[in-house]
MIKE-705852 format. One record per residue (C-alpha): x, y, z; chain; residue number from 1; residue in three letters. Coordinates in nm, 2 decimals. Each point is the difference from the previous one (the first is absolute). Layout:
N
NODE;east;north;up;chain;n;res
NODE;X;Y;Z;A;NUM;ala
...
//
This chain:
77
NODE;east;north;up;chain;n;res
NODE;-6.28;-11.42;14.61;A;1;unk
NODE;-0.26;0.26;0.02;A;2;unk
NODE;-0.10;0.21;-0.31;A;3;unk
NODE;0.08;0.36;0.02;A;4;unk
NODE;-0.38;0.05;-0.06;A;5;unk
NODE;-0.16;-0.18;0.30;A;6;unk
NODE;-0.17;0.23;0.24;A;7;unk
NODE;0.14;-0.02;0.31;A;8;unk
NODE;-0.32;0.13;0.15;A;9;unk
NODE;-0.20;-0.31;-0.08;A;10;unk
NODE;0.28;-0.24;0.20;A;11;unk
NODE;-0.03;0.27;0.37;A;12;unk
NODE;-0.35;0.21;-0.09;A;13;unk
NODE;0.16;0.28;0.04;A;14;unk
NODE;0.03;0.32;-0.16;A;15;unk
NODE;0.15;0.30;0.03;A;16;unk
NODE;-0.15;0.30;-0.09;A;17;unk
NODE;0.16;0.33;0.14;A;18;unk
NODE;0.14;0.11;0.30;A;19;unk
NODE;-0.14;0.24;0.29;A;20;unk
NODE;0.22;0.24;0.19;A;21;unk
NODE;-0.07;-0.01;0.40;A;22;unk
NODE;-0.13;0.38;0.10;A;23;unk
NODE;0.12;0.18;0.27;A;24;unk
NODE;-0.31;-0.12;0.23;A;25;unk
NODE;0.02;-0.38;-0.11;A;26;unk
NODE;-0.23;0.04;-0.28;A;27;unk
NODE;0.03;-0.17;-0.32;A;28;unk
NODE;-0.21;0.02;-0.32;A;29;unk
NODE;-0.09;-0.34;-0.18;A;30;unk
NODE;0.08;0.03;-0.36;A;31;unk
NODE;-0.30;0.05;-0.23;A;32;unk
NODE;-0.01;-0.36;-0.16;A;33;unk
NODE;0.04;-0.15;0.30;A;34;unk
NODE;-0.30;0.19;0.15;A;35;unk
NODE;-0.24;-0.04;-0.32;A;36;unk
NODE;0.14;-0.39;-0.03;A;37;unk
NODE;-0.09;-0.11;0.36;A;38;unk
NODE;-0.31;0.23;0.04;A;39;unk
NODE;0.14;0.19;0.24;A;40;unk
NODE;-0.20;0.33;0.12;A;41;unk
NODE;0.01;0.24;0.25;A;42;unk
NODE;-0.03;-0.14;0.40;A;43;unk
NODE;0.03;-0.36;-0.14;A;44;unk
NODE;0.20;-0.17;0.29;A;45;unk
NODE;0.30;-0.19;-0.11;A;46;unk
NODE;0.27;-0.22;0.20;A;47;unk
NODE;0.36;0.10;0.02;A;48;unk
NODE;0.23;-0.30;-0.01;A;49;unk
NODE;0.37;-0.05;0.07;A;50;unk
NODE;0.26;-0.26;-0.14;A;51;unk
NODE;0.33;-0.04;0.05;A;52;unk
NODE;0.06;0.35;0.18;A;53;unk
NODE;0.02;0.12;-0.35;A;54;unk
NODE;-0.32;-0.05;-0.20;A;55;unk
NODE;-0.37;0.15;0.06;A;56;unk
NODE;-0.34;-0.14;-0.18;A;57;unk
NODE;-0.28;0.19;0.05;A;58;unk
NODE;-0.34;-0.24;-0.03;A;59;unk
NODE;-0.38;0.10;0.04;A;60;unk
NODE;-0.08;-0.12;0.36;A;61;unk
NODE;-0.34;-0.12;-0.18;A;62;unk
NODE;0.25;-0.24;-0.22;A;63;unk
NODE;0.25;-0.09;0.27;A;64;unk
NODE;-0.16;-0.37;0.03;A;65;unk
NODE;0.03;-0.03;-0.38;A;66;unk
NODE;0.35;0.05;0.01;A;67;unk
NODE;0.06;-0.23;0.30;A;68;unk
NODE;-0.15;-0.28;-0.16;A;69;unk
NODE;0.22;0.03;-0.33;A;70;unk
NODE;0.32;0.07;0.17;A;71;unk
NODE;-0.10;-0.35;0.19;A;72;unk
NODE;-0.07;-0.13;-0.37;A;73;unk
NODE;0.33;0.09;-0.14;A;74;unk
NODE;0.21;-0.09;0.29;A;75;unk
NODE;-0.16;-0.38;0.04;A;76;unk
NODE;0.21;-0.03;-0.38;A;77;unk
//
């Protein structure tokens, strides 16, 4: 049985950190931390992913074969 104090970040690498409300042109604004986390400036060019018909990452284009090669890594365990 899992302790009520494990971080269930760690296990998935996820994290959520605030929520964006979708602008009447489509716009959306990243929240602070994410920006300053993942270095994220103005005109960077990021990668809009869907999953599922119900779940969106947004990824750097410039990291995009990073995370192919560790979603490959964690689905060959």
């Amino acid at each position: 049985m899992k302790k009520m104090d494990d971080n269930p970040e760690k296990e998935c690498g996820m994290k959520i950190i605030g929520h964006v409300t979708i602008w009447p042109k489509g716009q959306v604004v990243i929240p602070k931390e994410a920006r300053e986390t993942l270095w994220l400036k103005p005109w960077d060019d990021l990668l809009v992913l869907m999953k599922w018909e119900m779940a969106i990452w947004m990824v750097k284009s410039s990291d995009m074969k990073k995370v192919i090669e560790y979603m490959q890594e964690f689905m060959a365990k």
